[in-house]
C-alpha positions, -999 to 999 in steps of 0.1 A, spaced: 881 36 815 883 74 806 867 81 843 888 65 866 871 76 895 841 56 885 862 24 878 850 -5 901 881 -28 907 871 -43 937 853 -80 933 827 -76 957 816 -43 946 814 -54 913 794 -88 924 772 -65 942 760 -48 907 759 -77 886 733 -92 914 715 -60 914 711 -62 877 673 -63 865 685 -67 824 714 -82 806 721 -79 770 748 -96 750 760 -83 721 776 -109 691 792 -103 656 771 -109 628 796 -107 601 803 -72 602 775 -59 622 768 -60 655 739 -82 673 727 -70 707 705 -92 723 686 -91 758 687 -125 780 678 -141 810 711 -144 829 724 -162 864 758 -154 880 781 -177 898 815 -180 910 832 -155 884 809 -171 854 778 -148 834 753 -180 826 727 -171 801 697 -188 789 699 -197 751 691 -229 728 720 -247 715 701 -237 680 694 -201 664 707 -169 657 728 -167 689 744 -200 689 758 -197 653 773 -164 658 788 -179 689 801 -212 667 814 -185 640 829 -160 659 831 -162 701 841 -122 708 811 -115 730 802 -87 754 776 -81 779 758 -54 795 737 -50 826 712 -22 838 710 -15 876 686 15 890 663 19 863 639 45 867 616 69 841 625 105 853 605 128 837 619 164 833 612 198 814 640 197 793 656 164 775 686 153 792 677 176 819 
């Protein structure tokens, strides 16, 4: 991570965020382009659970290629300001 002082290392701090996360999104390979999906998730004893059939979009790309990442949004909030990124 290019900001190490943001790095979060410790387990339980980073248990604590994935808990506190309202939105999860995986994101697949689809031959060479990505896939980024949203999904219901659960966590539990070191394991991301998400809901999915064991048909569709998502479960081939998983069959064909398993190199999967997730994110998760924590603290959402519109902010309105007078300037963009402001």
């Amino acid at each position: 991570m290019r900001r190490e002082e943001k790095e979060i290392t410790d387990i339980a701090e980073i248990e604590k965020v994935i808990k506190k996360a309202t939105c999860c999104r995986i994101g697949l390979v689809d031959d060479d382009e990505p896939y980024v999906v949203p999904v219901c998730f659960g966590y539990e004893r070191n394991a991301i659970y998400f809901h999915g059939a064991l048909e569709g979009r998502k479960a081939e790309l998983i069959k064909k290629n398993n190199k999967v990442c997730f994110e998760i949004d924590t603290d959402v909030a519109v902010v309105k300001s007078e300037k963009p990124c402001g």
